[in-house]
C-alpha positions as CSV (number, residue, x, y, z in Angstrom):
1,X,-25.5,35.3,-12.2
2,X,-25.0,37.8,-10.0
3,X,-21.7,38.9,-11.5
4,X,-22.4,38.7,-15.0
5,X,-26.0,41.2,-14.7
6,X,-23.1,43.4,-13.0
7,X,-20.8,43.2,-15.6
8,X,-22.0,42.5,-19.1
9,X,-23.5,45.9,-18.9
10,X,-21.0,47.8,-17.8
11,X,-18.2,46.1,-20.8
12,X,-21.1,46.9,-23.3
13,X,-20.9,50.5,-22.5
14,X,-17.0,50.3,-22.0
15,X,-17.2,49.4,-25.4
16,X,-19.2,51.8,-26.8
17,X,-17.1,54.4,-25.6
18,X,-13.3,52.9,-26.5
19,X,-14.6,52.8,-29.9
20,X,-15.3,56.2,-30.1
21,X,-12.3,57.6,-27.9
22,X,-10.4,54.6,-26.0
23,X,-10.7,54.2,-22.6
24,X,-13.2,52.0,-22.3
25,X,-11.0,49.8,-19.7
26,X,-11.6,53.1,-17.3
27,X,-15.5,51.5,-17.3
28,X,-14.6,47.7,-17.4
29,X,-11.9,46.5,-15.1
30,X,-13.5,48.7,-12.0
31,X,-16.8,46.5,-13.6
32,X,-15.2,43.1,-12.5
33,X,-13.5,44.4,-9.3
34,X,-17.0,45.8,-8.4
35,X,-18.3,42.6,-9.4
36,X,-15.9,40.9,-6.8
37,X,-13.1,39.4,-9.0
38,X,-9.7,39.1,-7.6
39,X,-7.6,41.9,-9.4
40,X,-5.6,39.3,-11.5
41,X,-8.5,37.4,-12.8
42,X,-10.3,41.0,-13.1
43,X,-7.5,42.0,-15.3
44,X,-7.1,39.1,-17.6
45,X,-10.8,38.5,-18.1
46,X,-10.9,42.0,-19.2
47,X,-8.4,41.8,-21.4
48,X,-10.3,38.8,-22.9
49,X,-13.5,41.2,-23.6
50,X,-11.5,44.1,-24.9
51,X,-9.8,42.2,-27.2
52,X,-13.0,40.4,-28.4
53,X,-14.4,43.8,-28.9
54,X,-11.5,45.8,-30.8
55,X,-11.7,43.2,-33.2
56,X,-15.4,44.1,-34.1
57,X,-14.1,48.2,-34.4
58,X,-11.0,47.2,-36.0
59,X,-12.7,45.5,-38.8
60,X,-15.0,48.7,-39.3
61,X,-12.6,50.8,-39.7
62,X,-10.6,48.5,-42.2
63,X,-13.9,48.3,-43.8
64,X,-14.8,51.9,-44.0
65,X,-10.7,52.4,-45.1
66,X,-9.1,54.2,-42.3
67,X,-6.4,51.9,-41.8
68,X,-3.7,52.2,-44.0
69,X,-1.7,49.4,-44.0
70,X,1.7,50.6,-44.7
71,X,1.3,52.9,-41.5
72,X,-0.4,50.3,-39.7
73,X,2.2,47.5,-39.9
74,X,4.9,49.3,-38.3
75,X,3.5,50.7,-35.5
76,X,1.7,47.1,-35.0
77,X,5.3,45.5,-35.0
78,X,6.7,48.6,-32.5
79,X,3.2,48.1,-30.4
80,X,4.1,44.6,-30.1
81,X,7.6,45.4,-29.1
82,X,6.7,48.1,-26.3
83,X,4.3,46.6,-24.8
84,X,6.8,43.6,-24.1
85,X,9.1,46.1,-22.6
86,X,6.7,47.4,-20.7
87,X,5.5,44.5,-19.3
88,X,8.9,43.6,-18.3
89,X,9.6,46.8,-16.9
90,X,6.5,46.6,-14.4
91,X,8.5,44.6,-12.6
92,X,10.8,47.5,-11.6
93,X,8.4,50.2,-11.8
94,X,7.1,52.1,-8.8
95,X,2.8,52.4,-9.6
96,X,2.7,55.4,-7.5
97,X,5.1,57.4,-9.9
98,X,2.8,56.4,-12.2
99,X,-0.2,57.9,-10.7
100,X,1.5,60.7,-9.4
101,X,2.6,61.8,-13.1
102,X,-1.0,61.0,-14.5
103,X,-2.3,63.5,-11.9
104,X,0.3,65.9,-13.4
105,X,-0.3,65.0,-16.7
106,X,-4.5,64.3,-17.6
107,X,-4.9,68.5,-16.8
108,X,-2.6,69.3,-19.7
109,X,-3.8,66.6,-21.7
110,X,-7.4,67.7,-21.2
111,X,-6.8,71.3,-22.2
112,X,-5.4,70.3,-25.0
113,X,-7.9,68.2,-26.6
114,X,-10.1,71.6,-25.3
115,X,-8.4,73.7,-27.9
116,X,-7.2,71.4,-30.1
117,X,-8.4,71.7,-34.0
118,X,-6.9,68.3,-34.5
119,X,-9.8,66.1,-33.4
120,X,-11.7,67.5,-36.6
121,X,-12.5,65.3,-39.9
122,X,-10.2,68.2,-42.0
123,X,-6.4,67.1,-41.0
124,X,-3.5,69.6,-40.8
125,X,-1.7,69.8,-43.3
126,X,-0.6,65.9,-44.0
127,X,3.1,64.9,-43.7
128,X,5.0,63.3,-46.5
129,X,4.4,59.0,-46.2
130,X,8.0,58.2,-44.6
131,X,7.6,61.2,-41.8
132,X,4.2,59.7,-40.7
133,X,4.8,56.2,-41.2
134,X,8.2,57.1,-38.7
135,X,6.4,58.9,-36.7
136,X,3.4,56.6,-35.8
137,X,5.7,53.7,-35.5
138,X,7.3,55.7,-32.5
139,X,4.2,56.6,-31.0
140,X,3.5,53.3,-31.0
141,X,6.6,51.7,-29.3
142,X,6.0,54.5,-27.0
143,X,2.7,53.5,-26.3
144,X,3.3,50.0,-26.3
145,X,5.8,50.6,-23.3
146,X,3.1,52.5,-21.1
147,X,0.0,49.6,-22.0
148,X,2.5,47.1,-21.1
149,X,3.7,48.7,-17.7
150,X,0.1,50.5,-16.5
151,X,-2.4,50.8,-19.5
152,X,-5.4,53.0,-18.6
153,X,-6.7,55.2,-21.3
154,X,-4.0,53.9,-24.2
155,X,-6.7,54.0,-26.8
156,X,-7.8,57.7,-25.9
157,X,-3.5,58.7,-25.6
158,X,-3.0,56.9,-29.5
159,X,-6.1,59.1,-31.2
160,X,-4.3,62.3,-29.9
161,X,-0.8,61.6,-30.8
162,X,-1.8,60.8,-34.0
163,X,-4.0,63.5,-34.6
164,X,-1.6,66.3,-32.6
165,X,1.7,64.7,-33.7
166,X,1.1,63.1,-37.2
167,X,-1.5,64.8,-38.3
168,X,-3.3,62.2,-39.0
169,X,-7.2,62.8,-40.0
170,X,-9.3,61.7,-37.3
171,X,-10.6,58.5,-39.4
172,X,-7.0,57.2,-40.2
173,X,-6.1,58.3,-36.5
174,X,-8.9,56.1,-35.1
175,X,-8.3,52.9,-37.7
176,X,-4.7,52.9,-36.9
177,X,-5.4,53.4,-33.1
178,X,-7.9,50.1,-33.4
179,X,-4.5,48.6,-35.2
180,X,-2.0,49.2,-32.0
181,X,-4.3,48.6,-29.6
182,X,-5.9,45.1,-31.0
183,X,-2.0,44.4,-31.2
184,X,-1.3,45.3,-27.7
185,X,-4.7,43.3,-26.0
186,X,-3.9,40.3,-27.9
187,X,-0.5,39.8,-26.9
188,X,-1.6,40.2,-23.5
189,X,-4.2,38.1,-23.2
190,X,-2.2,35.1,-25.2
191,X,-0.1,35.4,-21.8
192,X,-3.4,35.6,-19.3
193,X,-4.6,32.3,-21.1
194,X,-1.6,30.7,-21.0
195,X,-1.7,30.8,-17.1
196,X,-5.2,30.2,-17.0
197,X,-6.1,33.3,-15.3
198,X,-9.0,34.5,-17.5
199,X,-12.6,33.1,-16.3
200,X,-13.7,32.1,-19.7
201,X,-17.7,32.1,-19.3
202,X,-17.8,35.3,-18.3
203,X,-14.8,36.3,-20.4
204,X,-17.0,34.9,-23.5
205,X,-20.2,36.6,-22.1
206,X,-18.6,40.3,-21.5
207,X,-16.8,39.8,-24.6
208,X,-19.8,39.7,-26.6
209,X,-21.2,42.4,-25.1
210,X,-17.9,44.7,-25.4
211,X,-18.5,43.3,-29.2
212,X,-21.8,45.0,-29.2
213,X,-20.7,47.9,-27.8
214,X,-17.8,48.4,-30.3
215,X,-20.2,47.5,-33.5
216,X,-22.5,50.4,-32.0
217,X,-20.2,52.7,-31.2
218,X,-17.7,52.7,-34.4
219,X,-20.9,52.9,-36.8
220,X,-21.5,56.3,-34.5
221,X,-17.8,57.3,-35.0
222,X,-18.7,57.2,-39.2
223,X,-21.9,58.6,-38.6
224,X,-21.0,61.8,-36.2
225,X,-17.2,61.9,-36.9
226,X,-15.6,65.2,-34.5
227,X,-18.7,66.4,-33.0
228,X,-19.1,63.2,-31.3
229,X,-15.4,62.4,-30.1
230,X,-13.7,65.2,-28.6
231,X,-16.5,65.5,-25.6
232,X,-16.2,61.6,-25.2
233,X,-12.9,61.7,-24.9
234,X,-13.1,64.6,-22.0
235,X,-14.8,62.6,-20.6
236,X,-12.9,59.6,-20.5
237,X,-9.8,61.9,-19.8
238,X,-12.5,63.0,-16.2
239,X,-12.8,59.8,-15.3
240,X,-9.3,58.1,-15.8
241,X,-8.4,61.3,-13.2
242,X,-11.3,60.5,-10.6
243,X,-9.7,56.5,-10.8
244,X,-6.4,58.0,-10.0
245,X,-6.8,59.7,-7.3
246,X,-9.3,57.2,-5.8
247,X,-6.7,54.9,-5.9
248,X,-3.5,56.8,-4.2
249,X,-6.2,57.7,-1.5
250,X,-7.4,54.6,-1.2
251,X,-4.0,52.9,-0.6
């Protein structure tokens, strides 16, 4: 009882915040590991909850129309792709590097969404169909590559690019964003079940919290639009640094 009082509020707030901005794993896997779970189980339970979740936000934003589907299905197929890769490729890859180019990386990053005019609801100035749809679909495998071999803030990293890069308007950029990443959590967790690492109660009972969260925090997106995103996703940008350097100190 003791682990679900810890957790289920934590994954409703996680998913609240991814979405807004992504990141909401930032909040929910320390959640489980705080909560005592081994770090496998803690990381394919959590998949479990944010999968459960995206599907709430990703069905808003197909609602509300910010998914267009001839963007969307490349990049899902690319997503899917990547993330393969880069689940393969842990194998080989050195987590240290990883961190080490986060800590170079989240300062920049951070400034950027500072001055950026991009996380606005007016887009720049759009690109022609085939540009963007080639252009996402990169992004995507690109993506796809870092979720499958670390993962932390993919979400947040997919609503820049496509803002920055696409120039995308930031309701397309976040229905497109629920797109890859729903694509990237499910294929993850089909593995996690199949091995029967996910606890499933509290998988279930997190999960419909992180639902919650989701249904709360997308209506906010429609409601609030850029004033509401651009401090969130400092803020997730602030946190995802204090976890990385927690966790090349701690080792």
């Amino acid at each position: 009882m003791l682990v679900f009082l810890i957790t289920c509020p934590l994954v409703f707030l996680a998913g609240f915040v991814d979405s807004i901005a992504g990141g909401g794993g930032l909040i929910s896997l320390p959640a489980y590991m705080f909560a005592g779970l081994p770090a496998h189980a803690a990381i394919a339970t959590n998949k479990m909850s944010s999968a459960m979740g995206t599907v709430v936000a990703a069905l808003h934003f197909w609602k509300q129309g910010f998914m267009k589907w001839k963007i969307c299905l490349p990049g899902i197929i690319t997503a899917f792709v990547g993330s393969w890769c880069g689940a393969r490729l842990n194998l080989f890859t050195d987590e240290k590097a990883l961190q080490i180019m986060m800590l170079v990386l989240l300062p920049f990053i951070a400034f950027y969404v500072f001055r950026s005019k991009s996380l606005t609801k007016t887009a720049e100035e759009e690109y022609p169909l085939k540009r963007t749809i080639l252009l996402c679909a990169l992004i995507s495998f690109v993506i796809g590559i870092y979720d499958g071999i670390y993962g932390p803030g993919t979400g947040t990293f997919l609503m820049l690019l496509f803002t920055g890069v696409c120039h995308m308007s930031l309701e397309d950029s976040a229905g497109t964003t629920k797109a890859i990443n729903l694509t990237t959590n499910i294929s993850a967790l089909a593995v996690y079940l199949m091995h029967g690492a996910v606890l499933l109660p509290l998988g279930i009972a997190a999960g419909v919290c992180n639902m919650m969260g989701n249904y709360l925090g997308s209506h906010c997106f429609t409601s609030k639009g850029a004033s509401f995103v651009k401090p969130v996703i400092l803020l997730v940008l602030a946190v995802f640094f204090a976890r990385v350097v927690f966790q090349m100190t701690s080792l």
